[in-house]
Jmol script that loads the backbone (N, CA, C; Angstrom):
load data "model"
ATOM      1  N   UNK A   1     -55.866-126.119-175.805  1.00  0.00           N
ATOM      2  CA  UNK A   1     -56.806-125.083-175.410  1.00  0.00           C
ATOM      3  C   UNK A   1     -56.348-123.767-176.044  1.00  0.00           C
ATOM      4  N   UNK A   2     -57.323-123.125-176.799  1.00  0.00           N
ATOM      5  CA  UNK A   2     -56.982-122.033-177.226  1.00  0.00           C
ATOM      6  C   UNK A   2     -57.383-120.587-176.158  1.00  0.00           C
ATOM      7  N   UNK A   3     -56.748-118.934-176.632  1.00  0.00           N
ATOM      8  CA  UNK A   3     -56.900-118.163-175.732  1.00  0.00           C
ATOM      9  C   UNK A   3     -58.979-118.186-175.293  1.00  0.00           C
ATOM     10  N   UNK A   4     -59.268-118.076-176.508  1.00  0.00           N
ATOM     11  CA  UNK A   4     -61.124-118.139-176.000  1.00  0.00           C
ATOM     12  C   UNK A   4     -61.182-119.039-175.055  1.00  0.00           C
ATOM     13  N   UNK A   5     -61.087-120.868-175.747  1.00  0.00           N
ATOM     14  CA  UNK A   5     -61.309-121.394-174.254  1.00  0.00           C
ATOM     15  C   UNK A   5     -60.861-120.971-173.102  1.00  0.00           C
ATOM     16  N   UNK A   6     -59.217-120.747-172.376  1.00  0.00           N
ATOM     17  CA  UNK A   6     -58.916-119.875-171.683  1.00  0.00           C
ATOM     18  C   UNK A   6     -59.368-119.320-170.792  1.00  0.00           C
ATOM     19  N   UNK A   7     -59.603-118.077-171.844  1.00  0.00           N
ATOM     20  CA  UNK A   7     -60.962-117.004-171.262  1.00  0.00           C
ATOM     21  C   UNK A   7     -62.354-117.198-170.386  1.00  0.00           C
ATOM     22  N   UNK A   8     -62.470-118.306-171.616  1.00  0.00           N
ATOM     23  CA  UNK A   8     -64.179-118.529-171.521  1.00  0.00           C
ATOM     24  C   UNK A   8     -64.224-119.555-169.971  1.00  0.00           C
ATOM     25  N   UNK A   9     -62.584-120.448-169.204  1.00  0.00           N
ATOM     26  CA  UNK A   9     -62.854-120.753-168.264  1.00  0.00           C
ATOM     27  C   UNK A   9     -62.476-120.073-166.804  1.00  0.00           C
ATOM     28  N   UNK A  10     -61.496-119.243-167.416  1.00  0.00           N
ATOM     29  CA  UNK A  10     -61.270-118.490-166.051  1.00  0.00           C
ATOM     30  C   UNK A  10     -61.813-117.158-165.873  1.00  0.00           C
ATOM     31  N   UNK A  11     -63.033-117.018-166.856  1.00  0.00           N
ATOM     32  CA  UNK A  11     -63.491-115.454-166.432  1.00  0.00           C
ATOM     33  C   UNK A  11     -63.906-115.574-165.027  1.00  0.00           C
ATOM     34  N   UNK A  12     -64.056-114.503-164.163  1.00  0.00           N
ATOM     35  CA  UNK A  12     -64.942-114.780-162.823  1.00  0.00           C
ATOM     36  C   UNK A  12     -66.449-114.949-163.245  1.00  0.00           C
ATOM     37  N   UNK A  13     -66.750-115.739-162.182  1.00  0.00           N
ATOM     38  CA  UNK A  13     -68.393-116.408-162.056  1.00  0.00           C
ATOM     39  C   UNK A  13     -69.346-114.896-161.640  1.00  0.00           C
ATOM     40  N   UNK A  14     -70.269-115.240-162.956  1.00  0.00           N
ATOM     41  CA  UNK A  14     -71.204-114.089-163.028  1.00  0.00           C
ATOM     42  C   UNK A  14     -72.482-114.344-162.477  1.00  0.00           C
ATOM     43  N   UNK A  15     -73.010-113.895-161.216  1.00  0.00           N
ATOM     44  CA  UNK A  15     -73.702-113.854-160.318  1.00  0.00           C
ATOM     45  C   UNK A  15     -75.315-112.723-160.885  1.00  0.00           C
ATOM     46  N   UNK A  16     -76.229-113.737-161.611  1.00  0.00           N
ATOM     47  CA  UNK A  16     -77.246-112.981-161.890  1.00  0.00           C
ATOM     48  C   UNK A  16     -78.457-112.011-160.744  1.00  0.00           C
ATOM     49  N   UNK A  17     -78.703-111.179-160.514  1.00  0.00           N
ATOM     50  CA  UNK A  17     -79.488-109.806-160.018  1.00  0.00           C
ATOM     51  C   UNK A  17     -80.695-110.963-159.365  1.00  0.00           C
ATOM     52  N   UNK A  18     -80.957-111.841-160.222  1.00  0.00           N
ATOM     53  CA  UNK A  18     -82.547-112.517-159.896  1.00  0.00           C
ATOM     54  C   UNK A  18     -82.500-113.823-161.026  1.00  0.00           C
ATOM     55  N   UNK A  19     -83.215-114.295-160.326  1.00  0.00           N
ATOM     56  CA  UNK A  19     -83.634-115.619-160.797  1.00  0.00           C
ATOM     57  C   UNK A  19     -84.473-115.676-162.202  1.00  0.00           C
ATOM     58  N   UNK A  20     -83.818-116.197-163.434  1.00  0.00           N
ATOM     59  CA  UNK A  20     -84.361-115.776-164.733  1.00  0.00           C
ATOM     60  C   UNK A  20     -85.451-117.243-165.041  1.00  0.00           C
ATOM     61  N   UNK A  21     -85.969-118.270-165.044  1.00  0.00           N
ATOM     62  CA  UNK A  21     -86.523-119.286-165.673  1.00  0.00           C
ATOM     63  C   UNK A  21     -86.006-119.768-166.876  1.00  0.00           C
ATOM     64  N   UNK A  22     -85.785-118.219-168.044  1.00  0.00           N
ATOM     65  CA  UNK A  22     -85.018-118.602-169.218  1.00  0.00           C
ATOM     66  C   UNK A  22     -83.496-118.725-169.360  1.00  0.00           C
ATOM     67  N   UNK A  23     -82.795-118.441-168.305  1.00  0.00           N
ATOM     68  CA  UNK A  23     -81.677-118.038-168.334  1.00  0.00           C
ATOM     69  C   UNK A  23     -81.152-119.724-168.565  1.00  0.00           C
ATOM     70  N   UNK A  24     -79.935-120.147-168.894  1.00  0.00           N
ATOM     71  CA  UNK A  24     -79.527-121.555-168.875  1.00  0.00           C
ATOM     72  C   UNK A  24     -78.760-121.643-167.029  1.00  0.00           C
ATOM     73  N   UNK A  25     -78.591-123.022-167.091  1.00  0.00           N
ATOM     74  CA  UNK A  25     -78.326-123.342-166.099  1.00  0.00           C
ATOM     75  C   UNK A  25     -77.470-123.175-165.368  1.00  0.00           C
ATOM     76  N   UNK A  26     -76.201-122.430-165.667  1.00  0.00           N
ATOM     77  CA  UNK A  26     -75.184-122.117-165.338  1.00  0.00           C
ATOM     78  C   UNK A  26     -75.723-120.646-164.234  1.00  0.00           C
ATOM     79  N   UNK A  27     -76.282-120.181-164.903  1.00  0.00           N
ATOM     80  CA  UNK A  27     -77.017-118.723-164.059  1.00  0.00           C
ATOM     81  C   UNK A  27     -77.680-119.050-163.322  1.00  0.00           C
ATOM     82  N   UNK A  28     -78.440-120.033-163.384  1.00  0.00           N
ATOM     83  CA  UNK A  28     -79.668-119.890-162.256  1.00  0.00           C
ATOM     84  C   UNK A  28     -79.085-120.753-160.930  1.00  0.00           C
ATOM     85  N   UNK A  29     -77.712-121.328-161.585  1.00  0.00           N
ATOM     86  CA  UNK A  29     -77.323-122.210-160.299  1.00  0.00           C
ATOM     87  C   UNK A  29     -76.341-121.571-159.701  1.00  0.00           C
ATOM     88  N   UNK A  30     -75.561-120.510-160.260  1.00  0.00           N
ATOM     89  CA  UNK A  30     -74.767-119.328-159.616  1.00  0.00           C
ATOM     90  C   UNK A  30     -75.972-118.914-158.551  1.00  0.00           C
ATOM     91  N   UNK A  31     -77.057-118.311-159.114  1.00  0.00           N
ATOM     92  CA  UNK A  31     -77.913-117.217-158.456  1.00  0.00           C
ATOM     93  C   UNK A  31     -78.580-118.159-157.237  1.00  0.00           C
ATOM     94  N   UNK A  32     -78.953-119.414-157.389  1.00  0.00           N
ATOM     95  CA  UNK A  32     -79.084-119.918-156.232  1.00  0.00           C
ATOM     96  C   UNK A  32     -78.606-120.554-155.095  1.00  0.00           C
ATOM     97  N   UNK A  33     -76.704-120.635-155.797  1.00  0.00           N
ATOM     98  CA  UNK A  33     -75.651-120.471-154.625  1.00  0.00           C
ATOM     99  C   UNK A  33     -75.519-119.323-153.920  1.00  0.00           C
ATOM    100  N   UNK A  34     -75.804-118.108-154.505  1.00  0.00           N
ATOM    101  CA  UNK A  34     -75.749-117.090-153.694  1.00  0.00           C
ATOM    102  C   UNK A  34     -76.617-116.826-153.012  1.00  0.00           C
ATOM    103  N   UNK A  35     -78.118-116.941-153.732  1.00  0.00           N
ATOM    104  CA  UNK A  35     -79.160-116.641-152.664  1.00  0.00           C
ATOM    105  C   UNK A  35     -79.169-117.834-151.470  1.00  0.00           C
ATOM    106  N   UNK A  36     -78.136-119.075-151.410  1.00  0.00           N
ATOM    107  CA  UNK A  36     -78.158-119.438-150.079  1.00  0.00           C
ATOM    108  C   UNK A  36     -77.153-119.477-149.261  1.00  0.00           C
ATOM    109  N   UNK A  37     -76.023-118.881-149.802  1.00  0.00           N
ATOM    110  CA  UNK A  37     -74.890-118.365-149.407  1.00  0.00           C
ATOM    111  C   UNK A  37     -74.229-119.888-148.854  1.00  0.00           C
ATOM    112  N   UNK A  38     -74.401-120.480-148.664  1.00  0.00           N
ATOM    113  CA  UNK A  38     -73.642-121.774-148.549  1.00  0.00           C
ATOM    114  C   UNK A  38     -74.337-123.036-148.709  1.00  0.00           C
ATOM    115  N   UNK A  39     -73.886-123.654-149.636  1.00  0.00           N
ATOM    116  CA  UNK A  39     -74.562-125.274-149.581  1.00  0.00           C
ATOM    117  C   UNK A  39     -73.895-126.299-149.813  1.00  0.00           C
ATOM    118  N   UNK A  40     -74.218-127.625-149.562  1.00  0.00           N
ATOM    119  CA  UNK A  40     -73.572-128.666-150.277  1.00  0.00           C
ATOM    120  C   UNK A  40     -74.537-128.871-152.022  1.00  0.00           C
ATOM    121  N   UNK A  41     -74.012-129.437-152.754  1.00  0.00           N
ATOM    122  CA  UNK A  41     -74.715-129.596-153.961  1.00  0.00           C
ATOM    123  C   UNK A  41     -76.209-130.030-154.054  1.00  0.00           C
ATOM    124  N   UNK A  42     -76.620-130.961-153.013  1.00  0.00           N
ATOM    125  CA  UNK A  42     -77.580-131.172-152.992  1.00  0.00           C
ATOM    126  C   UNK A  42     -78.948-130.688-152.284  1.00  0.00           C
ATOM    127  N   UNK A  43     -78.253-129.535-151.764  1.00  0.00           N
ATOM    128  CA  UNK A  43     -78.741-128.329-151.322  1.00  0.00           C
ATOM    129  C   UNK A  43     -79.007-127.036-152.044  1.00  0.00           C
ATOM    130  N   UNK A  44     -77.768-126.898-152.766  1.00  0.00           N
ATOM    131  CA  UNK A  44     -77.906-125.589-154.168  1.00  0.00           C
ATOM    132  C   UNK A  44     -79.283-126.056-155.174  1.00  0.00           C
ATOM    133  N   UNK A  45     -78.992-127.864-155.234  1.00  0.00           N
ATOM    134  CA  UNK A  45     -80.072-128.162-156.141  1.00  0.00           C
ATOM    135  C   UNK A  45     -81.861-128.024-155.898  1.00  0.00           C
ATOM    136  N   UNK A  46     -82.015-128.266-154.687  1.00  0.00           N
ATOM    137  CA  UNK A  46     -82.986-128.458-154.290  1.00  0.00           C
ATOM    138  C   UNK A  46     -83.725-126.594-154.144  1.00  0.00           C
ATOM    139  N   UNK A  47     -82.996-125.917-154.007  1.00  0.00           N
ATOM    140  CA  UNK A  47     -82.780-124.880-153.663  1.00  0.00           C
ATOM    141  C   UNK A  47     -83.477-124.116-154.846  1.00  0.00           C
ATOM    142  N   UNK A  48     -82.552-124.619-156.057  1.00  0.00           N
ATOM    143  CA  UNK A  48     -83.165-124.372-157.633  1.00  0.00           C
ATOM    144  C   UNK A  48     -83.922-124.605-157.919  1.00  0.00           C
ATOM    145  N   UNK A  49     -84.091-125.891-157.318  1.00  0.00           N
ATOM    146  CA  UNK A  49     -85.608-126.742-157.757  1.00  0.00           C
ATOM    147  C   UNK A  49     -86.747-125.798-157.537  1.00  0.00           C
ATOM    148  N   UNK A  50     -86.961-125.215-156.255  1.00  0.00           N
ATOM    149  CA  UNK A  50     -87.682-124.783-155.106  1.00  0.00           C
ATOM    150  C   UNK A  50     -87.655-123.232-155.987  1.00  0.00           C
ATOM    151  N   UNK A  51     -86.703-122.474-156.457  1.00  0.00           N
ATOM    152  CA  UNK A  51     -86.757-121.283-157.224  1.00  0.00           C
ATOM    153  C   UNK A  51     -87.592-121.369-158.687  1.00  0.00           C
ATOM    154  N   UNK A  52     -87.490-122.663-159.302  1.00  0.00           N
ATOM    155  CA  UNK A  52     -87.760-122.772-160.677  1.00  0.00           C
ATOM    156  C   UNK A  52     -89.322-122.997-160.149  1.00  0.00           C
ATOM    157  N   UNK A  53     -89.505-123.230-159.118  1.00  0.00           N
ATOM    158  CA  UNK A  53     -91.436-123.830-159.569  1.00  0.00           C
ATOM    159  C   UNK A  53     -91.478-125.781-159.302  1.00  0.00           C
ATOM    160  N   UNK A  54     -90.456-126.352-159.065  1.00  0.00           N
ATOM    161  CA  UNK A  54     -90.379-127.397-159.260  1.00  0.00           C
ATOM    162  C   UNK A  54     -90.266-127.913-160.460  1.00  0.00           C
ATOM    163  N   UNK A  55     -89.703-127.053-161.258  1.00  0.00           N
ATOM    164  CA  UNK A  55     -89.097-127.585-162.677  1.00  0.00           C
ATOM    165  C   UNK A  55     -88.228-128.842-162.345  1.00  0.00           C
ATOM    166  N   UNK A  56     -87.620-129.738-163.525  1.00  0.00           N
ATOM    167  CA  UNK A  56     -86.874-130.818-163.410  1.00  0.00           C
ATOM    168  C   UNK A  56     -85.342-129.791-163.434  1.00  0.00           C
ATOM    169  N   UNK A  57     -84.236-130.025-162.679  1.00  0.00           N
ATOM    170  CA  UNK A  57     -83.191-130.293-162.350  1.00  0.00           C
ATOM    171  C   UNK A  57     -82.189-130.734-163.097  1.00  0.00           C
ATOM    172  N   UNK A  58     -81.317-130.761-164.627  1.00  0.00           N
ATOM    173  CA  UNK A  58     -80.448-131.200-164.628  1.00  0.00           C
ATOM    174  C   UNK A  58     -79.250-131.801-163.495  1.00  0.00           C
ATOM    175  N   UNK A  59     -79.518-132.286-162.414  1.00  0.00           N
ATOM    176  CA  UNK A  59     -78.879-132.940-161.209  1.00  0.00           C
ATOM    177  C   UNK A  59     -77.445-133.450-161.709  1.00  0.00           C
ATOM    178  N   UNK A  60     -76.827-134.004-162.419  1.00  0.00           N
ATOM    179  CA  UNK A  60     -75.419-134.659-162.637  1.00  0.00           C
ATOM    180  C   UNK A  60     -75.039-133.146-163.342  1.00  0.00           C
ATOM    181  N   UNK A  61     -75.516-132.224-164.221  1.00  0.00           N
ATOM    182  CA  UNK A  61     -74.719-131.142-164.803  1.00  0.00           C
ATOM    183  C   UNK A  61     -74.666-130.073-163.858  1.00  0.00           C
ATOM    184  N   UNK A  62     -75.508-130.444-163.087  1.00  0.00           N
ATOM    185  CA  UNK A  62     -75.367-128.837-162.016  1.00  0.00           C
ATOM    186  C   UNK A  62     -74.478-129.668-160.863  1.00  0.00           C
ATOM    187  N   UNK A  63     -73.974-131.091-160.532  1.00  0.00           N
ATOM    188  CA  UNK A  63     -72.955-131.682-159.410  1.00  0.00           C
ATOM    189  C   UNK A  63     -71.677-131.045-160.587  1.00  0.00           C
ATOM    190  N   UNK A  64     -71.943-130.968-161.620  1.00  0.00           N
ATOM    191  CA  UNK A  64     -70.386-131.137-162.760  1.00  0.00           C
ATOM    192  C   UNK A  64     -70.140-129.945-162.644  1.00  0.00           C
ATOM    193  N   UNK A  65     -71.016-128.649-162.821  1.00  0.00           N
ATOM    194  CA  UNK A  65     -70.750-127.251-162.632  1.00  0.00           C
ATOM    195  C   UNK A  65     -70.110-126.821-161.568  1.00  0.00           C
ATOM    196  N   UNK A  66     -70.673-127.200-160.163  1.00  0.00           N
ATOM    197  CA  UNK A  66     -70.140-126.714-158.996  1.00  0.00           C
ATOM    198  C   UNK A  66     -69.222-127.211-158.426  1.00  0.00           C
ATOM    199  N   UNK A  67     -68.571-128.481-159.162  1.00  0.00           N
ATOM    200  CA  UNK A  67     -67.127-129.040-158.908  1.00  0.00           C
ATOM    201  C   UNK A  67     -66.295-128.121-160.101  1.00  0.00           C
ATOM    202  N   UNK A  68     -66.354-128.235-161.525  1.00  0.00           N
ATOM    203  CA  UNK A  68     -65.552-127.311-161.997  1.00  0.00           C
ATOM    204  C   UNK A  68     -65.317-126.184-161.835  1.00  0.00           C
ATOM    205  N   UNK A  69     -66.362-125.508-161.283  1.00  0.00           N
ATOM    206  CA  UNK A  69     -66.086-123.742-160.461  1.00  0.00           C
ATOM    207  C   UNK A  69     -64.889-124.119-159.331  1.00  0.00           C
ATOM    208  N   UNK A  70     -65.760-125.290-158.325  1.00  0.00           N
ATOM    209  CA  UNK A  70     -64.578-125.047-157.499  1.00  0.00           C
ATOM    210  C   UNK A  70     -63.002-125.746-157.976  1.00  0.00           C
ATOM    211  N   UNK A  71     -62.987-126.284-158.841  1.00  0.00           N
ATOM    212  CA  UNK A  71     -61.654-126.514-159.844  1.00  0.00           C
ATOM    213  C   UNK A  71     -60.850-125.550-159.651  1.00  0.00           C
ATOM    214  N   UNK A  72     -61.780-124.927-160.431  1.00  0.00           N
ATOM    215  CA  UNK A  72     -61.013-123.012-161.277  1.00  0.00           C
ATOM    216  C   UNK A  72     -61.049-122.051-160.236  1.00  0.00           C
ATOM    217  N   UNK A  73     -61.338-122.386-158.890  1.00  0.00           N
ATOM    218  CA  UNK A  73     -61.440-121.648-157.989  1.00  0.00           C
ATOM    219  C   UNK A  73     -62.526-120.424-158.205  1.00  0.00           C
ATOM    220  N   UNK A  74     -63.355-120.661-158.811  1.00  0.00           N
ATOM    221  CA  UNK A  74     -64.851-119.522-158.770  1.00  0.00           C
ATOM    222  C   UNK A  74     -65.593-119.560-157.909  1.00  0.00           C
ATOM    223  N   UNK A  75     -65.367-120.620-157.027  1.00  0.00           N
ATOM    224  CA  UNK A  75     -65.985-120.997-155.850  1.00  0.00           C
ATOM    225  C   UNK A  75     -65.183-121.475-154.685  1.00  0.00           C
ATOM    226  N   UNK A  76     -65.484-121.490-153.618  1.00  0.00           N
ATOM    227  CA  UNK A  76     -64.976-121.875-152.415  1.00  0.00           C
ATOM    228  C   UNK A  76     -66.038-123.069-151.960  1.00  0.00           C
ATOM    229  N   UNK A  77     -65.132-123.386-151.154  1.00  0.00           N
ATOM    230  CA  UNK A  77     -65.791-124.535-150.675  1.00  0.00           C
ATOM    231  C   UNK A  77     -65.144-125.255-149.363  1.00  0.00           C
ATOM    232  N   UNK A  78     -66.308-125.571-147.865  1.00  0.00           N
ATOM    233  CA  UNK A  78     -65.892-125.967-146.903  1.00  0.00           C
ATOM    234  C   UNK A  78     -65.615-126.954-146.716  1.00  0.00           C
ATOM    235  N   UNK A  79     -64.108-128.064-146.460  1.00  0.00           N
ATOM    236  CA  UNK A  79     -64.213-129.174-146.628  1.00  0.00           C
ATOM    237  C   UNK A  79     -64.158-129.906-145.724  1.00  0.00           C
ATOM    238  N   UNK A  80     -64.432-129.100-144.636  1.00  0.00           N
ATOM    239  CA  UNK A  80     -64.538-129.215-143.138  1.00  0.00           C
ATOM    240  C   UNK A  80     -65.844-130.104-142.943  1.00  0.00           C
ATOM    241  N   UNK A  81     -66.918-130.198-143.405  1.00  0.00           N
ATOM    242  CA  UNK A  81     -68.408-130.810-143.777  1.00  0.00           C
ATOM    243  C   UNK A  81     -67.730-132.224-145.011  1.00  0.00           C
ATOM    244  N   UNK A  82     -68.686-133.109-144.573  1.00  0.00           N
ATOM    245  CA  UNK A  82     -68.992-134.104-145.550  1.00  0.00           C
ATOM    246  C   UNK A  82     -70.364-134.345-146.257  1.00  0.00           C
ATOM    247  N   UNK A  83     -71.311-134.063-146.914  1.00  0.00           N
ATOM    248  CA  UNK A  83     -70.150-133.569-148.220  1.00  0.00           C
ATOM    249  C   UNK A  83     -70.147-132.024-148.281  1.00  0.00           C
ATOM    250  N   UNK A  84     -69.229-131.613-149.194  1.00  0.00           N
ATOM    251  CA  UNK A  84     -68.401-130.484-149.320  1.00  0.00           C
ATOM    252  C   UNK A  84     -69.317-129.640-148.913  1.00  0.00           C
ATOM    253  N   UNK A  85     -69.639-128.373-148.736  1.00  0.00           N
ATOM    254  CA  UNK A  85     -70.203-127.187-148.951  1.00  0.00           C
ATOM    255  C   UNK A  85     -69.350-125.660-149.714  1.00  0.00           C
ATOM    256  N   UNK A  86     -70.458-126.149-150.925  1.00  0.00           N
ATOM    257  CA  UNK A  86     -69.494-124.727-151.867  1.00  0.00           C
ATOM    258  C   UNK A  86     -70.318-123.131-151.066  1.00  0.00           C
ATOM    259  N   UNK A  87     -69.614-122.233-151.521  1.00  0.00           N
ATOM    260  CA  UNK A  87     -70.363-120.755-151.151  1.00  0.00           C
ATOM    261  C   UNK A  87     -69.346-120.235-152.244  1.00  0.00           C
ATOM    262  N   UNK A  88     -69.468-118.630-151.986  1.00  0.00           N
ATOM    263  CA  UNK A  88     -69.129-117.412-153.278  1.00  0.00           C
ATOM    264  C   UNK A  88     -67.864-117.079-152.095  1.00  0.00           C
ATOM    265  N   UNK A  89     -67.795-117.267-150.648  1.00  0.00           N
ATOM    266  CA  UNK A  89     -66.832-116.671-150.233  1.00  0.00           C
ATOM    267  C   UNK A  89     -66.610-115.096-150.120  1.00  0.00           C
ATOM    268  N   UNK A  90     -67.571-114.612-150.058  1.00  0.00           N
ATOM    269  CA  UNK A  90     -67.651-113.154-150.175  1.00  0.00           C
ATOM    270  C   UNK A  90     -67.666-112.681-148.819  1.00  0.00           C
ATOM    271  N   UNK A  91     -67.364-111.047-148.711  1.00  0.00           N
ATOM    272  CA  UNK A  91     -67.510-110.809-147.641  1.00  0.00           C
ATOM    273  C   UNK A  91     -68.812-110.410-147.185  1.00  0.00           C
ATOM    274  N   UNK A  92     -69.104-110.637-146.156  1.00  0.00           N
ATOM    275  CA  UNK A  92     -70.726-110.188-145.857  1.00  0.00           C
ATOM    276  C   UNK A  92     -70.987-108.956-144.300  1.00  0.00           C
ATOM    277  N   UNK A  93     -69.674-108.701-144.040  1.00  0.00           N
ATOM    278  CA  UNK A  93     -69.078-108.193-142.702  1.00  0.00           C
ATOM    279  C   UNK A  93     -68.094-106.693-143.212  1.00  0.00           C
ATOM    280  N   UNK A  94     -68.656-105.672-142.837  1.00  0.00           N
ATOM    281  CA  UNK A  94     -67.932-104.687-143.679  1.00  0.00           C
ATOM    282  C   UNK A  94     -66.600-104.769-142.714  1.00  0.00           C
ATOM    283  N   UNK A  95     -65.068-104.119-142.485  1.00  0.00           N
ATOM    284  CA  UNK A  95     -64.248-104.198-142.289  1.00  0.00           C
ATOM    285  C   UNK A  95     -64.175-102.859-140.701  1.00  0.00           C
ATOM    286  N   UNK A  96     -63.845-103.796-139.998  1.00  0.00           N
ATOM    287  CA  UNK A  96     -63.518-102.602-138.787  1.00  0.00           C
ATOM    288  C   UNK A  96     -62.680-101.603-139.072  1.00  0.00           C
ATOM    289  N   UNK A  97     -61.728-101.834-139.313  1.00  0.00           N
ATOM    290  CA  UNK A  97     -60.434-100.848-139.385  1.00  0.00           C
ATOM    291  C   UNK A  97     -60.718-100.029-140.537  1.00  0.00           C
ATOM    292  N   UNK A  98     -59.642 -98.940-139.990  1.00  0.00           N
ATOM    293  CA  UNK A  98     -59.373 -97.579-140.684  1.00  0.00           C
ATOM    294  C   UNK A  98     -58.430 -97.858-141.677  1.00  0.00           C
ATOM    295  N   UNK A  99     -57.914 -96.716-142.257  1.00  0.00           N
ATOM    296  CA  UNK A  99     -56.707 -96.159-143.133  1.00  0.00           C
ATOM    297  C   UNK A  99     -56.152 -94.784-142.578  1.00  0.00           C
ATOM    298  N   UNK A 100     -55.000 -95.114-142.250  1.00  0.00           N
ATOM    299  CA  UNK A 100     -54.557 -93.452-141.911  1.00  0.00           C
ATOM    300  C   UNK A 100     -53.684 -93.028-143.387  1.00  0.00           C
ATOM    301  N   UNK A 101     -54.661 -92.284-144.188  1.00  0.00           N
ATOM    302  CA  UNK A 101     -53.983 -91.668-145.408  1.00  0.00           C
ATOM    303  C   UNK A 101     -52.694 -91.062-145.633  1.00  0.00           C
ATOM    304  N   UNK A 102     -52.596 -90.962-144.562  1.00  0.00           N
ATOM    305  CA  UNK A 102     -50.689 -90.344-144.105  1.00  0.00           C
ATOM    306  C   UNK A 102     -49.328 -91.060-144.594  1.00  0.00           C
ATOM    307  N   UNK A 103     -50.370 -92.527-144.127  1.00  0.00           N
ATOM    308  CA  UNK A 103     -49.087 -93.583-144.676  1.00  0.00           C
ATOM    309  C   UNK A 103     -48.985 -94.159-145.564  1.00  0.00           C
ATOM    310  N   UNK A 104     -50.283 -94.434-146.747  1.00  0.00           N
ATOM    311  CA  UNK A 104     -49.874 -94.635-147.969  1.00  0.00           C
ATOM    312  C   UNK A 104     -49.451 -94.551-148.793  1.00  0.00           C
ATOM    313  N   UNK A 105     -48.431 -95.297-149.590  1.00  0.00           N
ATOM    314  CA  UNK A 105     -47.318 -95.237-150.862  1.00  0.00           C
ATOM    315  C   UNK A 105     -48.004 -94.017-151.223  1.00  0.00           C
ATOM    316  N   UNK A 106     -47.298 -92.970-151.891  1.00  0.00           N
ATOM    317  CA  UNK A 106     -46.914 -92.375-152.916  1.00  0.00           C
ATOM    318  C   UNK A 106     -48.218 -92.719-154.165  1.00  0.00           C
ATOM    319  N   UNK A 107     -49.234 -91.816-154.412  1.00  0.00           N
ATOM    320  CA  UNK A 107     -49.420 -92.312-155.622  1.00  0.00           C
ATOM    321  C   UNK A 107     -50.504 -92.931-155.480  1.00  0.00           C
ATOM    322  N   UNK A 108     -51.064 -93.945-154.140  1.00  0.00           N
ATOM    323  CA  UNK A 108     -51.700 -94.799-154.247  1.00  0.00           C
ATOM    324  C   UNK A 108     -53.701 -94.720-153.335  1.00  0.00           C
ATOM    325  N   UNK A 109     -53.429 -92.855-153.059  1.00  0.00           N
ATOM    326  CA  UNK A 109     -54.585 -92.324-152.402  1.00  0.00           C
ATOM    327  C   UNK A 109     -55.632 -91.832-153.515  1.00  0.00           C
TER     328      UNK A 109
END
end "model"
wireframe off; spacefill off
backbone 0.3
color backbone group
């Protein structure tokens, strides 16, 4: 594996604005993991399906995508469920707590 490949597998997963038709499949199946914030695969798919118009589904390349994300860790996934359920793992809950600026390192306000 050279540095491009590398690159080209551990960049973070790029999460498109909206649902493109032209976009390839890698995008539109990011964008419809997120717009359901958690699924099992055959849920993300159907999901796509249901976004595209009922277009056909590459089904075995979009099961191959959302296992190699969660490989490379671009994805999370509950394995608490059978079968899996991937999500983005994001936060969706802003954070209670404060910062008292008083006590931070040196440097780091």
């Amino acid at each position: 594996m050279n540095d491009q490949d590398f690159r080209e597998l551990h960049q973070p997963l790029h999460v498109p604005a909206h649902y493109d038709a032209a976009a390839p499949l890698k995008e539109n199946l990011a964008y419809a993991l997120a717009d359901l914030g958690e699924g099992t695969a055959d849920e993300v798919i159907e999901h796509l399906h249901e976004l595209s118009g009922g277009d056909d589904i590459e089904r075995e390349h979009a099961c191959e995508l959302l296992e190699l994300w969660y490989k490379n860790g671009m994805v999370t996934a509950n394995e608490e469920t059978t079968p899996r359920k991937y999500n983005l793992h994001k936060i969706t809950h802003a954070n209670g707590g404060s910062v008292n600026p008083h006590l931070t390192a040196p440097g780091l306000d």
